[in-house]
C-alpha positions as CSV (number, residue, x, y, z in Angstrom):
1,X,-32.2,8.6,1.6
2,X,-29.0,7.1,2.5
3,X,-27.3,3.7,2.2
4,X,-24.1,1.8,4.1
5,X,-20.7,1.2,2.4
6,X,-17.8,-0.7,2.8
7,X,-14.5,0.0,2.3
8,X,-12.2,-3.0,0.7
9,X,-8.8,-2.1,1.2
10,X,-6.9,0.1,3.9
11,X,-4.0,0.8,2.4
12,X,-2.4,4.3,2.2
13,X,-4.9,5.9,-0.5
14,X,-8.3,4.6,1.2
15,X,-8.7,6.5,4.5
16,X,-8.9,9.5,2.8
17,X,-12.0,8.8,0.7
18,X,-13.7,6.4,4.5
19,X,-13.5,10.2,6.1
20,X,-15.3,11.8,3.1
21,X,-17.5,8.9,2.5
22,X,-18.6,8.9,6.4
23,X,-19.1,13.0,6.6
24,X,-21.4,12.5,3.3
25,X,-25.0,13.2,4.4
26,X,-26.2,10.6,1.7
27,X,-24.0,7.7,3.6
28,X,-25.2,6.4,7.1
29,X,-22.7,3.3,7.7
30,X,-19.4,3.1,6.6
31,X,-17.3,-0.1,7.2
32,X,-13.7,-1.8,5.9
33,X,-11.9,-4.6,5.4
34,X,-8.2,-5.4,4.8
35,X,-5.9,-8.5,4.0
36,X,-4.2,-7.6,6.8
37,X,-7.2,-7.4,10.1
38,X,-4.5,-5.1,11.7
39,X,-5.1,-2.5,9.0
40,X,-8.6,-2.4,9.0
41,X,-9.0,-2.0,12.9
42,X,-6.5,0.8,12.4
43,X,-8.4,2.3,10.3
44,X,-12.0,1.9,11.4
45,X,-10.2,3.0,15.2
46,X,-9.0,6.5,13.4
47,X,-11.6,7.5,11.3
48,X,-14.5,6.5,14.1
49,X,-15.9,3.7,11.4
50,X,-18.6,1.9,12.0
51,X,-17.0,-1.9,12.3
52,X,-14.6,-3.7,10.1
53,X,-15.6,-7.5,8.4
54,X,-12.9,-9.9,8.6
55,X,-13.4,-10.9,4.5
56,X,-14.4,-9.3,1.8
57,X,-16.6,-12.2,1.6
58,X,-18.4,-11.9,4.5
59,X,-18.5,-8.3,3.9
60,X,-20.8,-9.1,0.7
61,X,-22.8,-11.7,3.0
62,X,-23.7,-9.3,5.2
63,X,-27.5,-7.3,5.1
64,X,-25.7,-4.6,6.6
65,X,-23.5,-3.1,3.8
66,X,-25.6,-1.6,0.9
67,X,-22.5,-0.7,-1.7
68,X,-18.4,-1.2,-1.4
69,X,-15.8,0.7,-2.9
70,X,-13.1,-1.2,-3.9
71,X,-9.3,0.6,-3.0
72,X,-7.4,-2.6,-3.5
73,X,-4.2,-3.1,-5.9
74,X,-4.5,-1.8,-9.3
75,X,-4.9,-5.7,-11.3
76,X,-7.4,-7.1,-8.8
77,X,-9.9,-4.2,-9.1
78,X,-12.1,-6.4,-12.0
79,X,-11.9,-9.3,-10.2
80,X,-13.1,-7.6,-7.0
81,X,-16.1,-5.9,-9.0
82,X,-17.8,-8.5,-10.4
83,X,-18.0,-10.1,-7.1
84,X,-19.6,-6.8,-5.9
85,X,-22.1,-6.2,-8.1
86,X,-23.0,-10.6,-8.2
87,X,-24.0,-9.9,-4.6
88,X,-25.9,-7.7,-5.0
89,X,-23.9,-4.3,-4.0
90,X,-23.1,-1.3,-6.0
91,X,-19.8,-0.7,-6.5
92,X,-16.9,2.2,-6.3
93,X,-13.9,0.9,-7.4
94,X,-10.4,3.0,-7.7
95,X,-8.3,3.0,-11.1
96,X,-8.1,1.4,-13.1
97,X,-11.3,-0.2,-14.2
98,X,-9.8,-3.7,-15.0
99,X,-6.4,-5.0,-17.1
100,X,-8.3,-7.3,-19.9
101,X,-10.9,-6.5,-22.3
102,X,-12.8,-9.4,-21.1
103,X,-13.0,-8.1,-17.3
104,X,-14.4,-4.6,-18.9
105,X,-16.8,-6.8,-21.0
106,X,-18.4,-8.4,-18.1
107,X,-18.6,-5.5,-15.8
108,X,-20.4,-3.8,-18.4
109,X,-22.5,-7.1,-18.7
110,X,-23.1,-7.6,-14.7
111,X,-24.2,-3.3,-14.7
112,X,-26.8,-4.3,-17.4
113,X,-28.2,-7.2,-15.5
114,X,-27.9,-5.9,-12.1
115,X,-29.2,-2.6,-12.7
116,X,-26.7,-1.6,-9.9
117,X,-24.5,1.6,-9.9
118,X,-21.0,1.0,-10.4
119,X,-18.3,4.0,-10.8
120,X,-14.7,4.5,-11.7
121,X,-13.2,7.0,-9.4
122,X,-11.0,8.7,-11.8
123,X,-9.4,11.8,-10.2
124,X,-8.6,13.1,-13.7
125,X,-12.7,14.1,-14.3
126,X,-12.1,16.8,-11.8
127,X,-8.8,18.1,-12.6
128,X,-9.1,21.1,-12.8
129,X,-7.6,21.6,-16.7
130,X,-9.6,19.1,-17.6
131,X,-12.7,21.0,-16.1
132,X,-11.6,24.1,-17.4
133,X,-11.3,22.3,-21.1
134,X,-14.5,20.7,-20.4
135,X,-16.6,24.5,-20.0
136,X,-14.6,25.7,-22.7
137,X,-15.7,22.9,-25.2
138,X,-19.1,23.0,-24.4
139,X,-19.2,26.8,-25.2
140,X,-17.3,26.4,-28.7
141,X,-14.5,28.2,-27.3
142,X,-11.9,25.7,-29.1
143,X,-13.5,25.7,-32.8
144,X,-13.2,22.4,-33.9
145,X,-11.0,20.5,-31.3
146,X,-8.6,18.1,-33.5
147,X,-5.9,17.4,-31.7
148,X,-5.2,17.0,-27.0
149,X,-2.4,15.6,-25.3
150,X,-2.7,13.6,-22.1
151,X,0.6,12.9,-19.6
152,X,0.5,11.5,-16.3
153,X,4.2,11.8,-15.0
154,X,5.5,10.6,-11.9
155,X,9.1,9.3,-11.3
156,X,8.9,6.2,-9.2
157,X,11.6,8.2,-6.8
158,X,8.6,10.2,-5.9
159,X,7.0,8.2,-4.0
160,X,6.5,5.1,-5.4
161,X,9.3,3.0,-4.1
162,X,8.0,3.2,-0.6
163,X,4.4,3.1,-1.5
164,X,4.8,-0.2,-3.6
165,X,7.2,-1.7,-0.6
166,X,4.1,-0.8,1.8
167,X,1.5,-1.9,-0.7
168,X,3.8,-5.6,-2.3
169,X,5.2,-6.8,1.0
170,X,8.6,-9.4,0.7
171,X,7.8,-9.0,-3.2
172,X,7.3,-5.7,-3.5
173,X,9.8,-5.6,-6.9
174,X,7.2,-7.8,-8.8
175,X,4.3,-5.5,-8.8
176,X,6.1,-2.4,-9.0
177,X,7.1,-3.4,-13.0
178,X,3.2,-2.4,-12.9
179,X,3.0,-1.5,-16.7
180,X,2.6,2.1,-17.3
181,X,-0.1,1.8,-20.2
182,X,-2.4,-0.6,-17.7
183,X,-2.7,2.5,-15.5
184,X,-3.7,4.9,-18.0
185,X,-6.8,6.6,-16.6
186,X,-5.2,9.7,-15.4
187,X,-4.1,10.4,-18.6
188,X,-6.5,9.2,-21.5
189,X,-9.7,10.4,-18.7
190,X,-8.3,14.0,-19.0
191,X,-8.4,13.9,-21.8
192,X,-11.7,12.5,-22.8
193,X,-13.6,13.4,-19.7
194,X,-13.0,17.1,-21.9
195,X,-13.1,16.1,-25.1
196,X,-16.9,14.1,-26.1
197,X,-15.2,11.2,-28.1
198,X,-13.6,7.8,-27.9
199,X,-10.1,6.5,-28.8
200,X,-10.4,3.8,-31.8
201,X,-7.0,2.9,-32.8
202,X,-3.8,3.3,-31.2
203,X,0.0,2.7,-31.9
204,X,2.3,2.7,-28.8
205,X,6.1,2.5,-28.0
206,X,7.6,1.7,-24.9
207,X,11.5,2.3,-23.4
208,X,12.9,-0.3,-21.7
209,X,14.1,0.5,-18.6
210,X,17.9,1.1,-17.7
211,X,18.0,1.7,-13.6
212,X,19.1,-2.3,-13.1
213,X,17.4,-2.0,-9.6
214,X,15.1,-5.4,-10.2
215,X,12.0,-2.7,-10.8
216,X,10.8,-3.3,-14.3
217,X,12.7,-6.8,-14.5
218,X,11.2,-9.2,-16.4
219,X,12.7,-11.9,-15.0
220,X,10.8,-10.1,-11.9
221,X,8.0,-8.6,-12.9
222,X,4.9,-10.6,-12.6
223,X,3.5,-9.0,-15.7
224,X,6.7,-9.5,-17.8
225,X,7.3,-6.0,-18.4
226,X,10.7,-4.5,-18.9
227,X,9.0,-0.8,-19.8
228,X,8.8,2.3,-17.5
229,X,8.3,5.0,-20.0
230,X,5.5,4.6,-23.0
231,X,4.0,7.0,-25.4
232,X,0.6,6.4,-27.3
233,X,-1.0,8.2,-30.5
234,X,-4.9,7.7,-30.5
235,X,-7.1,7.9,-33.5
236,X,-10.4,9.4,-32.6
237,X,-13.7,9.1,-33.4
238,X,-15.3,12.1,-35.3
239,X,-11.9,12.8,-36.8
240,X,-8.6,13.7,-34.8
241,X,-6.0,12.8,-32.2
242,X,-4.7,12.5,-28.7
243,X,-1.3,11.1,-27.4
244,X,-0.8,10.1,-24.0
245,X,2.5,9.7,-21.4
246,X,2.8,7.1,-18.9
247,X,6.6,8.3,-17.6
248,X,8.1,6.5,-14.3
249,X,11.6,7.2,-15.2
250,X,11.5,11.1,-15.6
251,X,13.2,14.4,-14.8
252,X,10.1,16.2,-13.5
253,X,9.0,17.4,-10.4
254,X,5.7,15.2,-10.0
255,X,4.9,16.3,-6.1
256,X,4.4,19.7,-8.0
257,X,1.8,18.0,-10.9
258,X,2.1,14.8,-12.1
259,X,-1.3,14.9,-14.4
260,X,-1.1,18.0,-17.6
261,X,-3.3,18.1,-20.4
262,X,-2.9,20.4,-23.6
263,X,-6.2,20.8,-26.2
264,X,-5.8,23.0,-30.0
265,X,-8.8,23.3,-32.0
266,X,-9.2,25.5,-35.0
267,X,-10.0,28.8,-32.8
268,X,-7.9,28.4,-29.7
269,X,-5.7,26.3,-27.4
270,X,-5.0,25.5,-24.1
271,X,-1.7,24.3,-22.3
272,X,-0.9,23.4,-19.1
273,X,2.7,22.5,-17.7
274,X,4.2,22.2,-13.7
275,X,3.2,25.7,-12.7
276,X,1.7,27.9,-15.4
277,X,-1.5,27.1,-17.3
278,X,-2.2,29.1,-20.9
279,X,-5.4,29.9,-22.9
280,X,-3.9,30.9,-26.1
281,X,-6.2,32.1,-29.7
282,X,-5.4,33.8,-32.6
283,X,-4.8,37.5,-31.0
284,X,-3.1,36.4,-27.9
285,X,-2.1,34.8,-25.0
286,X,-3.7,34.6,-21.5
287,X,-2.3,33.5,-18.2
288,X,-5.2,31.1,-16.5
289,X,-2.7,29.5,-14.0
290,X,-4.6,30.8,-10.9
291,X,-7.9,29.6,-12.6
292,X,-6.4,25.8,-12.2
293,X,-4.5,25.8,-8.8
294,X,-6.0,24.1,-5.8
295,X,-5.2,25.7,-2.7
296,X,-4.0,22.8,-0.1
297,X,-6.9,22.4,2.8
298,X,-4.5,20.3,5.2
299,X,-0.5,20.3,6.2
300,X,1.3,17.5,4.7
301,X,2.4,16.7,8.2
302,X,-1.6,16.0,9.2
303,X,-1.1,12.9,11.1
304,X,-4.0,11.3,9.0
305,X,-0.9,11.0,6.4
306,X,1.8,9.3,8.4
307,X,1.4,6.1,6.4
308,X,2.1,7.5,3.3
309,X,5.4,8.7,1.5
310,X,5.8,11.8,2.3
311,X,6.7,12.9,-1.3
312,X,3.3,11.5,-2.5
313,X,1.3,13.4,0.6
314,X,1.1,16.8,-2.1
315,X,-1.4,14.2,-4.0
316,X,-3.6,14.5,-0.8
317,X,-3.8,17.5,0.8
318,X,-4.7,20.0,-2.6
319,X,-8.2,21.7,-1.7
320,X,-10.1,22.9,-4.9
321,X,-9.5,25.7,-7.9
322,X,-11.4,28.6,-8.2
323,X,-13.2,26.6,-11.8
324,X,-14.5,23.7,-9.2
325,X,-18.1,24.2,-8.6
326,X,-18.3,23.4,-5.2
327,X,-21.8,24.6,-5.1
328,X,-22.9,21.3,-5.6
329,X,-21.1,19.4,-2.5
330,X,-22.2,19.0,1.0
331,X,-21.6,21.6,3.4
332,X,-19.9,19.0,5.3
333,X,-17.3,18.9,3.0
334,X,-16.6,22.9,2.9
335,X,-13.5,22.5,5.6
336,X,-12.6,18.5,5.1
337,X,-8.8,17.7,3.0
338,X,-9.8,16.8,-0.4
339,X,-6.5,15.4,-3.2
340,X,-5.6,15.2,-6.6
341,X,-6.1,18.6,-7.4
342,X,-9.3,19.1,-6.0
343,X,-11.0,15.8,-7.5
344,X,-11.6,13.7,-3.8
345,X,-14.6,15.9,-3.2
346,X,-16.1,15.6,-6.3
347,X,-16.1,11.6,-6.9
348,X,-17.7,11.1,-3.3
349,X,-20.7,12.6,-4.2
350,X,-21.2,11.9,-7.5
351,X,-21.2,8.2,-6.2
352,X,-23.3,8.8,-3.4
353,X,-25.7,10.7,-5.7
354,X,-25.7,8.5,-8.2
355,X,-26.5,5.3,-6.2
356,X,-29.3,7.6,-3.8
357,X,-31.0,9.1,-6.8
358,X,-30.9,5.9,-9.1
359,X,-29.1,8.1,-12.0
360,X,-25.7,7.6,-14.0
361,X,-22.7,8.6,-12.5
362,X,-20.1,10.9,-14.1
363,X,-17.4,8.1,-14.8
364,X,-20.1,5.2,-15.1
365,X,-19.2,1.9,-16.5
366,X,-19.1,2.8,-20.1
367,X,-17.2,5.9,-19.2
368,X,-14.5,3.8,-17.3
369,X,-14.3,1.5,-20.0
370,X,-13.3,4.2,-22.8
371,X,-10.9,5.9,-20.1
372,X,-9.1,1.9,-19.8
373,X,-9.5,-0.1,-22.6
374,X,-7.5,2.6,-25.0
375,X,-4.6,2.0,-22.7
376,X,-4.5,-2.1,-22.1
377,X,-5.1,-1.8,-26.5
378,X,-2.0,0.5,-26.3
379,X,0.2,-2.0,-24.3
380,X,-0.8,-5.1,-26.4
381,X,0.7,-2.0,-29.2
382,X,4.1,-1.4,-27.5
383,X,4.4,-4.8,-27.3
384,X,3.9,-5.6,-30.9
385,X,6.6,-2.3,-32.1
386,X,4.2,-0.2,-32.2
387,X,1.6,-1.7,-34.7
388,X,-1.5,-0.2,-34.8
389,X,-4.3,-1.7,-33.1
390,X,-8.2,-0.8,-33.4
391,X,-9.8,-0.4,-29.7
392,X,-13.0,-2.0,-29.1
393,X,-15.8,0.2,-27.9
394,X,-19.0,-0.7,-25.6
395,X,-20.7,2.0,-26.6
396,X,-22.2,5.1,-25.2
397,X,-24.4,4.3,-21.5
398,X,-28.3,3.7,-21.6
399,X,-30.0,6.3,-20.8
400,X,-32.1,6.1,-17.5
């Protein structure tokens, strides 16, 4: 069984996931569209697509295209969904899930009526500490897990100037003040894709920025924000906590790992930093940093990459960790790049699975919602001071 997909977007991050989506053996068609027609015959022309559409609205129109998924700029994703799944088309959709609890609301609400699969393609389920937390849990390794800590940091000299100028056009300044607690699924999902709970309170604090470079202006910013660093403490259910870093002003070297995730319970802990990874209990310490590296599957200099920065081409290139299960994947996939530590691979097929086999996938719509909605809850936070704010929850997904 197999369906057709489209690709909305063709910016720097969605070629890589067309190639992957076209070698899957569960996807016959694949097709794209861009704002810019240019983009989309340039990619559909490198990748050997099937054919481009010149809307995304003809794109749902069409009889031809069975699912879309959605690589567009961070704030228009919810927007972009709901018209997906009203036409009738299930729906992949990058990070974040949406920027208001009412977008999450009704993209919870359209899944329910539509019956249609929609997933969040958070890289962060497949990181490989999160994995490795993830087995670990599940065997009772940790004792009673009480306490993780979540940070996804990337300096906006990485990388991120020239991918927002690429990305914002003439006004590339306003969208780059992009609040670091909207984009928290790298983050909060590491966390929680490990760790079975749900955030349900939160108090935030964010630094205003000092660079004076009209990036996080607010006289700029389309989303009035003056923040680039923010820190978050969650309240959990069950009992416990998790704090979170959204950092875009920070003396670390990202291109190395700009996602790290620690985890203490009552019998062990685990903490990861740029290039060494510990499981630590009460009669020692082990080293599991080979356990958690990726080893790279393509040169950074591929010329697949040319359009992107080339100090965010690490992101894109890391192959998988020896605690990936790539049992599971197409065989297609054994020699194809994969990115963000290994996760590329991973969130191809469990879409395509998901949507062939009628069945939930791994970061479905109730799933994205608790890996968002803590962070647009902890902006609202920041914004107040700090006051702390309970988090609305959708609850956990039906089961099918």
């Amino acid at each position: 069984m197999t369906f057709s997909l489209g690709i909305v977007g063709a910016g720097q991050f969605s070629g890589q996931f067309a190639r992957l989506f076209l070698a899957h053996p569960g996807v016959s068609d694949v097709y794209v569209t861009d704002l810019l027609p240019d983009r989309a015959e340039r990619l559909a022309a490198a990748e050997g697509l099937t054919g481009t559409f010149p809307t995304y609205e003809a794109m749902l129109e069409s009889e031809a295209v069975d699912a879309v998924a959605i690589f567009t700029q961070r704030w228009t994703h919810g927007p972009l969904v709901l018209q997906g799944l009203g036409a009738g088309k299930h729906v992949y959709s990058a990070v974040p899930m949406a920027i208001s609890t009412r977008e999450i609301a009704e993209i919870i609400d359209a899944v329910k009526a539509t019956g249609l699969t929609y997933m969040m393609g958070e890289t962060s389920q497949y990181n490989p500490a999160t994995v490795h937390a993830r087995n670990r849990i599940a065997e009772g390794a940790f004792g009673r897990l009480f306490y993780a800590e979540g940070d996804y940091v990337h300096d906006m000299d990485l990388g991120f100037y020239d991918a927002y100028r690429y990305s914002g056009g003439e006004e590339w300044k306003s969208t780059a003040s992009y609040p670091p607690l909207l984009y928290p699924t790298h983050s909060v999902g590491g966390v929680l894709g490990a760790w079975r709970t749900h955030a349900v309170s939160v108090s935030a604090l964010g630094v205003v920025d000092e660079r004076g470079d009209g990036v996080f202006d607010r006289s700029v910013s389309r989303f009035d924000n003056d923040v680039s660093n923010a820190t978050a403490l969650f309240e959990v259910a069950g009992g416990g906590s998790f704090r979170t870093n959204e950092f875009r002003r920070v003396g670390y070297p990202s291109h190395i790992r700009e996602s790290r995730f620690r985890f203490f319970g009552t019998e062990a802990s685990m903490e990861q930093l740029a290039t060494v990874a510990l499981w630590q209990d009460k009669s020692g310490v082990e080293d599991i940093s080979d356990l958690l590296e990726p080893k790279p599957t393509m040169s950074p200099d591929d010329p697949s990459l040319q359009h992107v920065a080339p100090k965010l081409r690490a992101a894109f290139t890391s192959g998988s960790a020896p605690v990936h299960d790539r049992a599971r994947l197409p065989r297609a996939f054994d020699e194809m790049h994969n990115g963000h530590e290994g996760s590329h691979h991973f969130l191809v097929d469990d879409f395509v699975t998901a949507v062939n086999s009628r069945t939930l996938p791994s970061v479905n719509a109730w799933v994205a919602a608790r890996y968002t909605l803590p962070g647009i809850v902890a902006h609202e936070s920041a914004r107040q001071g700090g006051t702390r704010l309970e988090i609305p929850d959708f609850g956990d997904a039906p089961v099918l």
